[in-house]
MARZAMI-998733 format. One record per residue (C-alpha): y, z, x; residue in one letter; chain. Coordinates in nm, 3 decimals. Example, Ala and Ser with C-alpha at 12.3 -4.5 7.8 and 13.67 -1.06 7.14 Angstrom:
MARZAMI-998733
-0.450_0.780_1.230_a_A
-0.106_0.714_1.367_s_A
***
This chain:
MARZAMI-998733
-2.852_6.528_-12.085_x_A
-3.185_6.543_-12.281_x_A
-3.416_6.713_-12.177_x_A
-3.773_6.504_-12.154_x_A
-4.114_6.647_-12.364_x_A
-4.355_6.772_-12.146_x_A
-4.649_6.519_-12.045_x_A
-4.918_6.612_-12.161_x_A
-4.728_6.586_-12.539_x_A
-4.675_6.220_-12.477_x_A
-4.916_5.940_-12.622_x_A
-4.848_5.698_-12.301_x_A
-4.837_5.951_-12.030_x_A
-4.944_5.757_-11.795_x_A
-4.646_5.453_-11.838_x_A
-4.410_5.759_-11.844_x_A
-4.536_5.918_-11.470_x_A
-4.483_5.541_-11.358_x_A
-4.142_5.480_-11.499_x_A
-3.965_5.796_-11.333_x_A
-4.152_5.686_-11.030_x_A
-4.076_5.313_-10.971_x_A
-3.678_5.393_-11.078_x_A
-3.745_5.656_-10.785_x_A
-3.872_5.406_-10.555_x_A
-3.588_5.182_-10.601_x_A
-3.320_5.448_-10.514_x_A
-3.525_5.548_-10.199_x_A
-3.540_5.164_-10.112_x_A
-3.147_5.108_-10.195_x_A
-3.073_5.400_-10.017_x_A
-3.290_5.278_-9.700_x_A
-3.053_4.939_-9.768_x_A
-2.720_5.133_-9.741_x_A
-2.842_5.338_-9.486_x_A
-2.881_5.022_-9.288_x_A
-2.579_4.866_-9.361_x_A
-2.418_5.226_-9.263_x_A
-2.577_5.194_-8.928_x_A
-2.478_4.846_-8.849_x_A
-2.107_4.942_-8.973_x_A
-2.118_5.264_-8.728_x_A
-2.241_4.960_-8.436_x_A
-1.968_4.687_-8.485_x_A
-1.701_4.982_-8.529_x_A
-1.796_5.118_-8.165_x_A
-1.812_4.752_-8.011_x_A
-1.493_4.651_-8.154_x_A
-1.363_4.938_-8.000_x_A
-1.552_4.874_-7.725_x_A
-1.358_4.563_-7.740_x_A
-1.018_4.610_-7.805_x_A
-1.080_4.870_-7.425_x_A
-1.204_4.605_-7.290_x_A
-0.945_4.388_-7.420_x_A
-0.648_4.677_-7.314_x_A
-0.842_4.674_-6.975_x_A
-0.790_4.260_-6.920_x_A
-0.444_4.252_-7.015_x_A
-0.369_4.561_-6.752_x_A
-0.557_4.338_-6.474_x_A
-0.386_4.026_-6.596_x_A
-0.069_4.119_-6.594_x_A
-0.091_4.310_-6.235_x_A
-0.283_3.972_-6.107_x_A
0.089_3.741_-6.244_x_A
0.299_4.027_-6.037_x_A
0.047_4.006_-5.777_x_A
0.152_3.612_-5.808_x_A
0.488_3.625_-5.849_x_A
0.534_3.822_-5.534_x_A
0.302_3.600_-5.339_x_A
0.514_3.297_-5.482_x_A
0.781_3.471_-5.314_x_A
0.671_3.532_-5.006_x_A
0.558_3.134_-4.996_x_A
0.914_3.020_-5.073_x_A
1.026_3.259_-4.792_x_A
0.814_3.169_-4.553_x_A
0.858_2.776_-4.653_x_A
1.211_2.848_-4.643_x_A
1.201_3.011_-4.232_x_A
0.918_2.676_-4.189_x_A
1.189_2.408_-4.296_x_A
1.395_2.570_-4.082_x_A
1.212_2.584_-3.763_x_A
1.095_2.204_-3.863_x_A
1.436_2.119_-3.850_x_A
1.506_2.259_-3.519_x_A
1.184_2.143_-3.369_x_A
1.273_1.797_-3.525_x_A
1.608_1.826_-3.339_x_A
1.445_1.950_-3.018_x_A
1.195_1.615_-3.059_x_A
1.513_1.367_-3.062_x_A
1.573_1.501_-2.734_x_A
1.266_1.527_-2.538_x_A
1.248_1.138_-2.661_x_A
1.540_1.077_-2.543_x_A
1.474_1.269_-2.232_x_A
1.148_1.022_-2.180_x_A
1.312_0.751_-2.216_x_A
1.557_0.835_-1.921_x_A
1.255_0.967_-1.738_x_A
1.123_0.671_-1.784_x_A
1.379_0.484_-1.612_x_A
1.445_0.701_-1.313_x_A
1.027_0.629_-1.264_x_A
1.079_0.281_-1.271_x_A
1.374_0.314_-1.054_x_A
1.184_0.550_-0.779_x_A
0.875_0.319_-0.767_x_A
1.105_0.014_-0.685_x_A
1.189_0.252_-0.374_x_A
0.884_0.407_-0.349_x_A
0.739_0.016_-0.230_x_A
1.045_-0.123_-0.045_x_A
0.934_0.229_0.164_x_A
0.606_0.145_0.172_x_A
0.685_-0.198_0.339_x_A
0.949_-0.053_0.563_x_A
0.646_0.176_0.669_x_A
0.398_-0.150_0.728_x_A
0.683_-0.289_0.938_x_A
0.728_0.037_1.126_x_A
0.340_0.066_1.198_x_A
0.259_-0.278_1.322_x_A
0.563_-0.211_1.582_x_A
0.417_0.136_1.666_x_A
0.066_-0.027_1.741_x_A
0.192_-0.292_1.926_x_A
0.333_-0.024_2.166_x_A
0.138_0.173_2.142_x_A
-0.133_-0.127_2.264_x_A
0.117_-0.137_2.535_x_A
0.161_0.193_2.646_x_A
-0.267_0.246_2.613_x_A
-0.310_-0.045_2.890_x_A
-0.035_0.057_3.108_x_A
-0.193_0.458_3.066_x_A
-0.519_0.335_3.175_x_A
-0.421_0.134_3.482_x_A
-0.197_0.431_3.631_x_A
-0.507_0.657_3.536_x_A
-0.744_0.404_3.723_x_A
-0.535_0.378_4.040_x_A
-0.456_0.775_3.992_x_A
-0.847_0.856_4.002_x_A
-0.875_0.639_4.322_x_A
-0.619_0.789_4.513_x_A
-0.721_1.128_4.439_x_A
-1.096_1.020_4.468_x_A
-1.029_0.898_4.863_x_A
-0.796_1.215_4.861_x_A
-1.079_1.470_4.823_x_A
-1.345_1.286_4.991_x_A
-1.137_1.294_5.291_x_A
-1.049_1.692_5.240_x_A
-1.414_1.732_5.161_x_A
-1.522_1.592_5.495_x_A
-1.292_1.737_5.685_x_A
-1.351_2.105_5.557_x_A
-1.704_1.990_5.608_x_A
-1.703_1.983_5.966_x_A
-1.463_2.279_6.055_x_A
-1.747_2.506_5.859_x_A
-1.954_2.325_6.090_x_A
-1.807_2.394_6.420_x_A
-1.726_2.709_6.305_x_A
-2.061_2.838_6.152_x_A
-2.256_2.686_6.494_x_A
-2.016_2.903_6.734_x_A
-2.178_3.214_6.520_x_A
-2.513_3.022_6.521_x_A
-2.516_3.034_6.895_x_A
-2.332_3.366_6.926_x_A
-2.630_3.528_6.694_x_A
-2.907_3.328_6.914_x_A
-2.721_3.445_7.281_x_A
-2.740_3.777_7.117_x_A
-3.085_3.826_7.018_x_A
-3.165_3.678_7.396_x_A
-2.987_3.997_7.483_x_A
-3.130_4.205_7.271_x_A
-3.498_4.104_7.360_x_A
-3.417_4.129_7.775_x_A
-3.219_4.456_7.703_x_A
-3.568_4.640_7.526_x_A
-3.782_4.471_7.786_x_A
-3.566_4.633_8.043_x_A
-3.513_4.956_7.925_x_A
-3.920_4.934_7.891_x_A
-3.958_4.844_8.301_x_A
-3.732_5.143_8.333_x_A
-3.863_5.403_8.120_x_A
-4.250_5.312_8.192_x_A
-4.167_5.337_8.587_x_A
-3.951_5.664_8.546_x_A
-4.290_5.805_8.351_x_A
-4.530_5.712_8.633_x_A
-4.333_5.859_8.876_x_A
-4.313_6.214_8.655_x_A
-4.680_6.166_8.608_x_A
-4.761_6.122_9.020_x_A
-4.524_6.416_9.056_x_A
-4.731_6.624_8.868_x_A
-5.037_6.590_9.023_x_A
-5.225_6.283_8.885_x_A
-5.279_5.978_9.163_x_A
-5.107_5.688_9.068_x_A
-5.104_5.420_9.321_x_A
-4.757_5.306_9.419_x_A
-4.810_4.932_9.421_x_A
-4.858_5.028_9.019_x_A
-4.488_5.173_8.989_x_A
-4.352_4.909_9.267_x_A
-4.464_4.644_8.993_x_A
-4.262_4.785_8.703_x_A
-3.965_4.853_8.971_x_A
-3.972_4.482_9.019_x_A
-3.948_4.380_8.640_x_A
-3.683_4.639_8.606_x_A
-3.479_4.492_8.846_x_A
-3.548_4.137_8.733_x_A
-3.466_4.255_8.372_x_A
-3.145_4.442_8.463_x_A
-3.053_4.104_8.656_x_A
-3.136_3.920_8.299_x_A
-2.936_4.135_8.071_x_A
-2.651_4.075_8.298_x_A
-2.683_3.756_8.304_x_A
-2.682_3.752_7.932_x_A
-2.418_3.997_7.841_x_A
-2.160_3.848_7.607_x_A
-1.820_3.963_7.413_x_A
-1.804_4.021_7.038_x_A
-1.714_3.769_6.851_x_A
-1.333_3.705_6.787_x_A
-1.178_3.750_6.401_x_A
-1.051_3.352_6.483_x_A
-1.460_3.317_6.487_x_A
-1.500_3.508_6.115_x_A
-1.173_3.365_5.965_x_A
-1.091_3.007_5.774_x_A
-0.743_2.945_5.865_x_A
-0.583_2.669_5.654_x_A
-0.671_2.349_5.703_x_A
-0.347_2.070_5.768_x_A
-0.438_1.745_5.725_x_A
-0.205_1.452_5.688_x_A
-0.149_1.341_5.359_x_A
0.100_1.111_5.125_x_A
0.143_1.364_4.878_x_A
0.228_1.627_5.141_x_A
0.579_1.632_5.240_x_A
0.579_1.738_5.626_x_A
0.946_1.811_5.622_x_A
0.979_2.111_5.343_x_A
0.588_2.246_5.508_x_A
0.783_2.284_5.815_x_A
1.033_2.536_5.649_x_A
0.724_2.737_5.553_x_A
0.537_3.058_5.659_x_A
0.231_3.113_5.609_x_A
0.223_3.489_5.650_x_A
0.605_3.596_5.515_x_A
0.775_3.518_5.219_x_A
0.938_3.213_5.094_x_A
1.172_3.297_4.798_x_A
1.439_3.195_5.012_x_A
1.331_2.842_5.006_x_A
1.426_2.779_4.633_x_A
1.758_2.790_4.499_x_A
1.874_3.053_4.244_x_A
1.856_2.776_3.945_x_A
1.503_2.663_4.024_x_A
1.412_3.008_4.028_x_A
1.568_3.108_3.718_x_A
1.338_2.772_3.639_x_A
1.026_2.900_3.747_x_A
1.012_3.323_3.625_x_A
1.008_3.161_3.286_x_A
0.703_3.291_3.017_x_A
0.448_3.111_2.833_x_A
0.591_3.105_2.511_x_A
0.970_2.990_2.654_x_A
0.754_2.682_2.862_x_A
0.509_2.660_2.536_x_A
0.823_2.622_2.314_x_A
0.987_2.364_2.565_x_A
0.698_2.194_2.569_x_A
0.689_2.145_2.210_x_A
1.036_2.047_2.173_x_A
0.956_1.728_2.415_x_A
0.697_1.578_2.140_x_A
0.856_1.246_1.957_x_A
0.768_1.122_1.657_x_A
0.653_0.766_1.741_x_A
0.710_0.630_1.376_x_A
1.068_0.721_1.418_x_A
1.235_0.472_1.652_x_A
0.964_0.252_1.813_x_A
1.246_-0.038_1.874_x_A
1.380_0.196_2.056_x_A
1.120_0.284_2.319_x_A
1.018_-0.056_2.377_x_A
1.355_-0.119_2.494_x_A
1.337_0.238_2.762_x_A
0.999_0.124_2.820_x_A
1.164_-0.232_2.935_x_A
1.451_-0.034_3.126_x_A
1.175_0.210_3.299_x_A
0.931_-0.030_3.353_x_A
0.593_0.175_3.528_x_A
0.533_-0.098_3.792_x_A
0.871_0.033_3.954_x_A
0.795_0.425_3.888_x_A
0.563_0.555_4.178_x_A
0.204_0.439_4.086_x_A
0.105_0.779_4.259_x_A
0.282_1.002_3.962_x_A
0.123_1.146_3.657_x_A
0.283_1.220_3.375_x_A
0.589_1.029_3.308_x_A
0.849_1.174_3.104_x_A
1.113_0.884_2.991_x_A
1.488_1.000_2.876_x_A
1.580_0.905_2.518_x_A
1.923_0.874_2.456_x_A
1.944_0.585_2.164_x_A
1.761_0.740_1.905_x_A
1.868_0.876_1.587_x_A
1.588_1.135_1.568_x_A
1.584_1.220_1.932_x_A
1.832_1.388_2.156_x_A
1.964_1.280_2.458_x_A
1.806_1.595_2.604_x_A
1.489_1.505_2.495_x_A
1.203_1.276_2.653_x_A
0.927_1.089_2.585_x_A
0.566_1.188_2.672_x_A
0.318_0.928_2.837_x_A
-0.022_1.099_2.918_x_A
-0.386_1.101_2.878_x_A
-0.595_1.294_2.600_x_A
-0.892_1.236_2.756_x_A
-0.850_1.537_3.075_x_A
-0.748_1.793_2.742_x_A
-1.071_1.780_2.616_x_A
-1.279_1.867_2.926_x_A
-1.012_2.116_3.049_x_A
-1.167_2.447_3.053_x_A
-1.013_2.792_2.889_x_A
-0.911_2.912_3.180_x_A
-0.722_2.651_3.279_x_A
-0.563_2.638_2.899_x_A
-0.451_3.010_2.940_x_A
-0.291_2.967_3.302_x_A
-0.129_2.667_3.250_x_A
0.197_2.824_3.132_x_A
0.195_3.005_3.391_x_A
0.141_2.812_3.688_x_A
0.358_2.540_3.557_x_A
0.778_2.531_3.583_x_A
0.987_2.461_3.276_x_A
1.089_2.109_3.276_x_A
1.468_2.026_3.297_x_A
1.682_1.799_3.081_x_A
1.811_1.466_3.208_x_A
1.541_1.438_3.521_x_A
1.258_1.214_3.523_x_A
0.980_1.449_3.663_x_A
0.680_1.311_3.826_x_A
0.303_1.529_3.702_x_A
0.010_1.469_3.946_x_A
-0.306_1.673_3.838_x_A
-0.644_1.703_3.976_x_A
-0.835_1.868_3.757_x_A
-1.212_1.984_3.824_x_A
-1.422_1.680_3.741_x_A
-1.134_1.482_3.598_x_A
-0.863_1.298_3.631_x_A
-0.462_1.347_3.579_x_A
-0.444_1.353_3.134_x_A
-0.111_1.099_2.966_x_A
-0.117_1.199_2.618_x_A
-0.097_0.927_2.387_x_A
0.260_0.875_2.208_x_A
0.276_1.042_1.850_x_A
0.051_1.353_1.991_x_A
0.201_1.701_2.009_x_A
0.289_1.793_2.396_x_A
0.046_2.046_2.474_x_A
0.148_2.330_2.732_x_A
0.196_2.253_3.138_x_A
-0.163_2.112_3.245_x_A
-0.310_2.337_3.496_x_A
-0.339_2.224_3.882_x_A
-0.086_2.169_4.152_x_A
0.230_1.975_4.039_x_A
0.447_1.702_4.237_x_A
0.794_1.740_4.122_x_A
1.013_1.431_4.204_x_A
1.328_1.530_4.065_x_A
1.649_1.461_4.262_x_A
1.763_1.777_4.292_x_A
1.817_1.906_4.617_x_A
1.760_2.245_4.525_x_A
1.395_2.198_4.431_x_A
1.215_2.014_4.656_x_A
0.890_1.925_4.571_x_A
0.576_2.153_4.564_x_A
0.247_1.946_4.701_x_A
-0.096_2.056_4.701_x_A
-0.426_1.863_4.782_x_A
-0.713_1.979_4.546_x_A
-1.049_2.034_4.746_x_A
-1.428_1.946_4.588_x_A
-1.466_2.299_4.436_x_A
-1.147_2.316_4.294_x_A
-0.942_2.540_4.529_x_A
-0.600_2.447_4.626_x_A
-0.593_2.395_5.034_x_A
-0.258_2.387_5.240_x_A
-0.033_2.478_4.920_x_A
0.310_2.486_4.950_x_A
0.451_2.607_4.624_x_A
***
């Protein structure tokens, strides 16, 4: 290469400086240019790499997301698979409930036809139940009406009587107390007359002047006294005097014959036989459970017990007798050891519970195959016929008339006085 003159040997110095210099600036700028260009090349080479990561980095996701799927699609089709199966056996199991339904549906049908030929049968059933029921209700309430006059003249006439043997025998002690306080008062007033003489005479004795028509006066009432207390002396009263003895009055529902075989102050277990005895030393729950067992269900046979009602009519039965118990011995539902129950409701309620708690006790187990007779006077009421279709309570308290034809147990009487006390009883 040549090599250039120095400057200052040049004519157009000046045009030479600027030649060198604008070729200079013209690299500098073309450089600046490629230098550019450079930069951008380095850029896209790091985004397409950037990209083809990126790029690596989807297809990796993608093609774990389609295995993700593919097992997924499996586990559908199984699962559809073990669904069309149980569809097909729930399908199977819904033919048969239908047809189950349908013979449901039938049998319903079928038990509501019965269901209402039962319900008339019932109707039937009931209007004969009231009707005797009506029957039974009036025939109740005139055996309680003449029941609750008898007994009414019954106690009134106890009443009385006990009345006036009180009387006779609270005046004897009346007088007795009255003759004794007489005796009393002439007995001090004596003793008095004795004792004030007896000290005037001490006194006189002992020096003092008394005159003697003064102690002759209180000898006097001494001896007029001693005549009076004499006169009034009397003997203690007698235990007859301080003791009610029983009081026997006549009486229908007294039998005189089987009180004659009784003593009042020994003992009478020989008087009932060995059966009635075995009868009697029975406990509550055994006479409870008997008790019970009498109880008929009125719905059951009502044709039936109009026709016993006909053959036991109560006009013929004794119009004195309580509770009526009538055989049954046509029924399908009852027994022939079994009985009917005709009472009164009305004495249960205003029984007290005392009287519920003794009445097992106090009353006899009843006997199949023997129409017994129940008379009760309760305290402020009247002998109690339960209504038919009501549960036999136990044995109503109070004194019992059995009329049962046994020989062996003759009947036990009692007569009921005002406060409730049995007088003259013979069970």
């Amino acid at each position: 290469m040549r090599e250039l003159p120095p400057i200052g040997d040049l004519y157009f110095k000046d045009e030479y400086i600027d030649a060198p210099f604008t070729r200079k600036h013209g690299d500098g700028s073309m450089n600046y240019l490629v230098e550019k260009y450079d930069s951008a090349l380095k850029q896209t080479m790091i985004q397409l790499g950037a990209a083809e990561k990126l790029a690596r980095t989807r297809l990796r996701a993608i093609e774990r997301l389609r295995a993700e799927n593919k097992k997924a699609n499996n586990k559908a089709a199984e699962e559809k698979e073990v669904l069309r199966v149980k569809f097909e056996e729930l399908e199977g199991k819904l033919k048969s409930d239908r047809l189950a339904k349908k013979e449901l549906r039938r049998e319903k049908i079928r038990l509501e036809q019965t269901a209402a030929a039962l319900e008339k049968e019932k109707a039937e059933l009931e209007e004969e139940r009231d009707a005797v029921v009506e029957t039974l209700v009036k025939e109740r309430q005139r055996l309680r009406d003449s029941r609750i006059q008898e007994v009414t003249c019954e106690r009134v006439k106890v009443q009385t009587a006990m009345a006036d043997k009180s009387t006779r025998c609270f005046g004897r002690v009346r007088d007795h107390l009255a003759h004794l306080d007489a005796f009393e008062k002439a007995k001090n007033l004596y003793g008095q007359a004795s004792g004030t003489s007896k000290c005037l005479e001490v006194i006189r004795d002992n020096g003092t002047e008394i005159p003697q028509e003064m102690i002759n006066i209180f000898i006097e009432q001494e001896k007029l006294h001693e005549a009076e207390v004499a006169r009034l002396r009397l003997d203690p009263l007698s235990e007859s005097d301080l003791t009610l003895s029983l009081l026997n009055l006549p009486s229908k529902f007294v039998s005189e014959e089987f009180m004659a075989t009784l003593d009042p102050y020994g003992s009478n277990v020989g008087l009932i036989g060995s059966e009635s005895a075995s009868q009697l030393i029975t406990s509550r729950e055994v006479v409870e459970d008997q008790s019970r067992e009498l109880a008929v269900d009125v719905i059951s046979a009502p044709t039936e017990r109009v026709a016993a009602m006909e053959e036991k009519s109560p006009e013929k039965e004794n119009h004195e007798t309580g509770d009526i118990l009538i055989q049954e011995g046509g029924t399908e539902n009852v027994g022939p050891e079994d009985h009917v129950l005709i009472s009164d409701i009305s004495s249960e309620r205003r029984e007290d519970e005392e009287g519920e708690r003794n009445r097992g006790e106090k009353t006899p187990s009843l006997r199949p195959n023997v129409e017994e007779v129940t008379s009760e006077v309760g305290k402020g009421s009247t002998s109690s016929i339960p209504s038919l279709g009501v549960d036999l309570p136990a044995p109503v308290e109070g004194p019992t008339v059995s009329a049962a034809k046994d020989p062996q147990d003759p009947p036990a009487p009692s007569v009921q006085t005002g406060n409730g006390n049995d007088q003259d009883s013979a069970a």
